[in-house]
C-alpha positions in Angstrom: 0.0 0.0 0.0 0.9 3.7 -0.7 2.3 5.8 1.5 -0.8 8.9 2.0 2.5 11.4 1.4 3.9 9.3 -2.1 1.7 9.5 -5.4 0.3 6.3 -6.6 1.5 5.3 -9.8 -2.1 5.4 -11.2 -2.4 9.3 -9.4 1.2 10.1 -11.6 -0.3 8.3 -14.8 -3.9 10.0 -14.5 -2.2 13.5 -14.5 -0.1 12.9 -17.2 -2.7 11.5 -19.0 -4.5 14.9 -18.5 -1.8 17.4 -20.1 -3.0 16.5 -23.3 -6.4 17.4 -22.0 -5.4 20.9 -20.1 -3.8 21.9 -23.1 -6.6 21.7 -25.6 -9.0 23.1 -23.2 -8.9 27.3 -24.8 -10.0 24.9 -27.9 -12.9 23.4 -26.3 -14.6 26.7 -25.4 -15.2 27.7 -28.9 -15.9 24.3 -30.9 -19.8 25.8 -31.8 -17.6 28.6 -33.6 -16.0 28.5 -36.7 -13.5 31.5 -37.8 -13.7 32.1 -41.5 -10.5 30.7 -43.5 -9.6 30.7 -47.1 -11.1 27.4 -49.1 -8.7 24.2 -48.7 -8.8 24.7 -44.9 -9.5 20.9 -42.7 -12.2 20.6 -40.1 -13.1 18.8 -37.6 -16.5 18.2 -36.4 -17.5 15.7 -34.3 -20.2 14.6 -31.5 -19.1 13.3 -28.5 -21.1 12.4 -25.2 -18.7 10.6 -22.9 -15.5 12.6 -24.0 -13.8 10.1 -25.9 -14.5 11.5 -29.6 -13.8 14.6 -27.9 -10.0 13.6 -27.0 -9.1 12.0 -30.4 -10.9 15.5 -32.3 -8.5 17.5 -30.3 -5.4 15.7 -31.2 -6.0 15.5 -34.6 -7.0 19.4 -34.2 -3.7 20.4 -32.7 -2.1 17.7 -35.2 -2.8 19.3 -38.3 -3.9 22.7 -37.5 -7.3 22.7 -38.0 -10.8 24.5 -37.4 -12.7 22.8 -34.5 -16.6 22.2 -34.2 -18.8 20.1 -32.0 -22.0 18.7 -33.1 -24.1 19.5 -30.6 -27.9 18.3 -30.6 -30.7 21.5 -29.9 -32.3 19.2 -27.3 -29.4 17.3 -25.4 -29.7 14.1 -24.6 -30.8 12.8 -21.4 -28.2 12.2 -18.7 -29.4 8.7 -17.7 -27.2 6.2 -19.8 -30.6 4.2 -20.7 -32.9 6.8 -21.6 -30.4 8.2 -23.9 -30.1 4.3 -25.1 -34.0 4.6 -25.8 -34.0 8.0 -27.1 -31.7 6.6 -29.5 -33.0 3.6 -30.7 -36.1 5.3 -31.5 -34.6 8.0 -33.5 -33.0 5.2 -35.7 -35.9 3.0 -36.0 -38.2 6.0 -37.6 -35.1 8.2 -39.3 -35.7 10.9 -37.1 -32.8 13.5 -37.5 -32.7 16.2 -34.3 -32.2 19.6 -34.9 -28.9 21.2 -34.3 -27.6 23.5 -32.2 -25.4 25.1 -34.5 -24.3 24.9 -38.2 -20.9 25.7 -39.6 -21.9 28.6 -41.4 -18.6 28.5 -43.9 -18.6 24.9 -44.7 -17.2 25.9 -48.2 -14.4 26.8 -46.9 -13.5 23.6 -46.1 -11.6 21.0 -48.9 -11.5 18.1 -46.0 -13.6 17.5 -42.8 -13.0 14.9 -40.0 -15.7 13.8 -39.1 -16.2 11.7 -35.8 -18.8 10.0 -33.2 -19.0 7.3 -31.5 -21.7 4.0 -32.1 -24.6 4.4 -31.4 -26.4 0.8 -31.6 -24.7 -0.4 -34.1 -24.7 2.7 -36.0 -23.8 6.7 -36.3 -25.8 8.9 -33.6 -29.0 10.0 -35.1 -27.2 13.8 -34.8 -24.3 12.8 -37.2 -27.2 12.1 -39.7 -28.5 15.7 -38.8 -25.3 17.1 -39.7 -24.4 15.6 -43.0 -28.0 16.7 -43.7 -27.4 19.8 -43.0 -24.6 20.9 -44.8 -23.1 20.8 -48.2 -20.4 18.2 -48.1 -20.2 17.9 -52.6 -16.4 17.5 -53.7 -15.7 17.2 -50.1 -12.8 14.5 -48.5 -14.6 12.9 -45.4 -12.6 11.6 -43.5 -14.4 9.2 -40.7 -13.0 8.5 -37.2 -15.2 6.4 -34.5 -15.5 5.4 -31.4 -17.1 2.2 -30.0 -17.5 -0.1 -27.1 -16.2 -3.2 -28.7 -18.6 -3.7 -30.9 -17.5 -2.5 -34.1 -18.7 0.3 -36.8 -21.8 -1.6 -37.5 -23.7 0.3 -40.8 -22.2 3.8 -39.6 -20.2 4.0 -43.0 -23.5 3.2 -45.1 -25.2 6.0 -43.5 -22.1 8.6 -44.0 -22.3 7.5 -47.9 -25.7 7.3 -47.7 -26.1 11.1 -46.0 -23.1 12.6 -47.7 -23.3 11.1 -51.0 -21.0 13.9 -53.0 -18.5 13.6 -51.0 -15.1 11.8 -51.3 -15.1 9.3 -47.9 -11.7 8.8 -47.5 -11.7 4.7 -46.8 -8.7 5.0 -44.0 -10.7 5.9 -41.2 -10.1 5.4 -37.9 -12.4 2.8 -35.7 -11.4 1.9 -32.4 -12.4 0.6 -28.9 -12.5 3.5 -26.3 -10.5 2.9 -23.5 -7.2 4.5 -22.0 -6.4 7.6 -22.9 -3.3 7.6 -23.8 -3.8 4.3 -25.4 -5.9 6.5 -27.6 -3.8 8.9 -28.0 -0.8 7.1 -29.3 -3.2 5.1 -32.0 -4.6 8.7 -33.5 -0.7 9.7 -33.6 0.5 6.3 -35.9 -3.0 6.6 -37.7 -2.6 10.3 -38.7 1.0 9.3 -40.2 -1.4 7.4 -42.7 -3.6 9.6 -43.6 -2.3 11.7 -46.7 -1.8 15.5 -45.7 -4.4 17.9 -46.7 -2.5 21.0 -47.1 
């Protein structure tokens, strides 16, 4: 047992695990808000309830210099775990889409966008559908990346092609299980090496 005056290893690992996070949090507070850039700018918009979405949009954010924007539903979600379950499962089954919160009023500006969410049983959030509704994504490079609790990316990329039909979707996206951190953080790192630059 620990000493109450000597850090545990997992206290030491837990704060170094949230630099990363401390760091991007000035990027956080304006993710609704686009600034204005010249066309052949990246973005990345994503929806994330739990915060791991969120962590993997920042890196790639700081990674390649990008504009930022979370999809964020009108109505949120319930903070029970199952009613948001239920809430969801009904949205899929009739193809309801909720309204959003906000739009990215310069979307043309944009040549790529990173798009990410987690599963949603066994498919994209009912919001991701809202968004690619919402906006003009023709000539675009969509560029997927998606959380998931072991289960997989079920029909999520059927419903980007399907909702986003004019755009290009970029088939190296990045699917993984949720879990540590810096697990995480390491796999966007080797994953982003992949993808071809955008500049």
């Amino acid at each position: 047992m620990n000493s109450p005056k000597s850090p545990s290893r997992r206290a030491v690992l837990s704060a170094s695990m949230l630099l990363p996070l401390v760091a991007w949090a000035p990027s956080v507070l304006a993710t609704s808000e686009t600034t204005p850039r010249r066309a052949g700018e990246t973005l990345v918009a994503y929806f994330s309830r739990t915060g791991n979405t969120r962590v993997i949009a920042g890196q790639i954010h700081r990674a390649r210099t990008t504009d930022l924007f979370e999809i964020k539903p009108a109505t949120s979600y319930p903070e029970d775990y199952e009613q948001t379950v239920a809430q969801a499962r009904r949205e899929r089954d009739s193809g309801f889409e909720p309204a959003l919160q906000d739009r990215v009023s310069n979307m043309a500006n944009y040549s790529t966008v990173f798009l990410g969410f987690p599963i949603w049983g066994g498919t994209a959030p009912p919001i991701i559908r809202s968004f690619l509704s919402s906006h003009d994504l023709s000539g675009k490079t969509l560029i997927p990346f998606i959380t998931h609790g072991g289960y997989g990316l079920g029909n999520s990329l059927a419903v980007i092609a399907e909702h986003a039909p004019r755009a290009r979707l970029l088939k190296t996206e990045l699917s993984m299980e949720a879990d540590q951190e810096r697990r995480t953080l390491n796999r966007v790192t080797d994953w982003l090496n992949e993808v071809p630059s955008t500049d």
